[in-house]
Kinemage of the C-alpha trace (Angstrom):
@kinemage 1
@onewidth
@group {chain A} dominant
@subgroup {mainchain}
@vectorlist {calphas} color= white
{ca unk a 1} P -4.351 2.361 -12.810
{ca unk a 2} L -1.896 4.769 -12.811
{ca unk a 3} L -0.597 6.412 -8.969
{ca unk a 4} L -1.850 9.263 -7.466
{ca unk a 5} L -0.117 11.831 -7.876
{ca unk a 6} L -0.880 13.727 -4.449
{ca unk a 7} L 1.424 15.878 -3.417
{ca unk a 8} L 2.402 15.712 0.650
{ca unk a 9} L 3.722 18.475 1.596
{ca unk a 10} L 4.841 18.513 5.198
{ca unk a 11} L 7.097 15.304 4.001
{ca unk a 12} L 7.397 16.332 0.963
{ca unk a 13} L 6.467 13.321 -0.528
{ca unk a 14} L 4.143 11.283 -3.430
{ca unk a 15} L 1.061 9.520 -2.652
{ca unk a 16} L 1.628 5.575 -2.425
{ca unk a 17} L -2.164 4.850 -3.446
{ca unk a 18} L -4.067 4.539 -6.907
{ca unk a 19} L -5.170 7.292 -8.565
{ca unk a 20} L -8.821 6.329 -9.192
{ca unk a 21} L -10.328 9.792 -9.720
{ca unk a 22} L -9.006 12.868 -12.497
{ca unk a 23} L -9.257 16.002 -11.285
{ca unk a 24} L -8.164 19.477 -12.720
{ca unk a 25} L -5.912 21.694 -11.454
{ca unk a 26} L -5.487 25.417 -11.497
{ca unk a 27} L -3.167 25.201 -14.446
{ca unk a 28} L -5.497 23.430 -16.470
{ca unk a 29} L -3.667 19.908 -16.437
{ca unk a 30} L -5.937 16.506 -15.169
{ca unk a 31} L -3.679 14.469 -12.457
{ca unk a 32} L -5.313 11.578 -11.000
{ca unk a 33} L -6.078 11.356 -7.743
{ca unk a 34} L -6.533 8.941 -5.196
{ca unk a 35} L -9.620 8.946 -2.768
{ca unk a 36} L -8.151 11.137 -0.088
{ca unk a 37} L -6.254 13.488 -2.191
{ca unk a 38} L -9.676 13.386 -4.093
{ca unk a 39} L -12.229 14.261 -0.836
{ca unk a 40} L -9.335 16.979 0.680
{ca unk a 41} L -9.460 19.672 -2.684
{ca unk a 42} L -9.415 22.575 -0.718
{ca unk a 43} L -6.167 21.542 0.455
{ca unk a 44} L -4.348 19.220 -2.024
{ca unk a 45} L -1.618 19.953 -3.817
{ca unk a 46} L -0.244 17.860 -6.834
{ca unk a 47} L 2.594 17.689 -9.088
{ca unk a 48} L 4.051 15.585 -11.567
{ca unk a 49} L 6.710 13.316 -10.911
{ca unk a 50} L 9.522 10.994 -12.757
{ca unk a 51} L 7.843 8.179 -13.702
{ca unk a 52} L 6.999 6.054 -10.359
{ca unk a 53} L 9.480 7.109 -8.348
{ca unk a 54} L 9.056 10.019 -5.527
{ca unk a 55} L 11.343 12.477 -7.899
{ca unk a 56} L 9.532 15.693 -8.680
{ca unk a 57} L 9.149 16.892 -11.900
{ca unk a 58} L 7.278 19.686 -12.009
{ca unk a 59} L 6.151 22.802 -9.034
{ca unk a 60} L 2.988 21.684 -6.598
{ca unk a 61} L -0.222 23.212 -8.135
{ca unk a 62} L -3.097 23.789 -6.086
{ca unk a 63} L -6.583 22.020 -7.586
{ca unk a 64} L -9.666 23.494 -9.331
{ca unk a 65} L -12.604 23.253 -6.422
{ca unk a 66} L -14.756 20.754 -8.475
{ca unk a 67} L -17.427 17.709 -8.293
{ca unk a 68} L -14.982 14.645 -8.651
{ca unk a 69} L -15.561 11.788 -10.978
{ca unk a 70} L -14.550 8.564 -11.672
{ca unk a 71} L -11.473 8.466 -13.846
{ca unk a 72} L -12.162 5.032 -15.029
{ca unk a 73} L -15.317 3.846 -16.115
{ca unk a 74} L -15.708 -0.099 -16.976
């Protein structure tokens, strides 16, 4: 699964956990999510980042308010 990519923003950091949920953002991109990031959507923030490391590549984005779902289905 690929990481969450959660945004922390008091330390400015990634999520460590698995991103088992996609959800949109207000941009229009899907980021996965892990269950935390996933539950707190009013106040979430993601970006993307440089591969696995905790480099960002792109801005924080705010998320879409939104039912979550399952990003991977066996």
């Amino acid at each position: 699964m690929p990481r969450c990519e959660g945004h922390y923003t008091l330390e400015t950091s990634r999520c460590p956990n698995e991103g088992d949920h996609e959800m949109k953002a207000a941009e229009g991109d899907v980021y996965p999510l892990c269950e935390y990031h996933a539950d707190a959507v009013w106040t979430t923030t993601v970006a993307r980042w440089h591969g696995e490391t905790d480099l960002r590549a792109s801005a924080s984005v705010e998320l879409q308010a939104q039912a979550r779902e399952p990003a991977f289905v066996w």
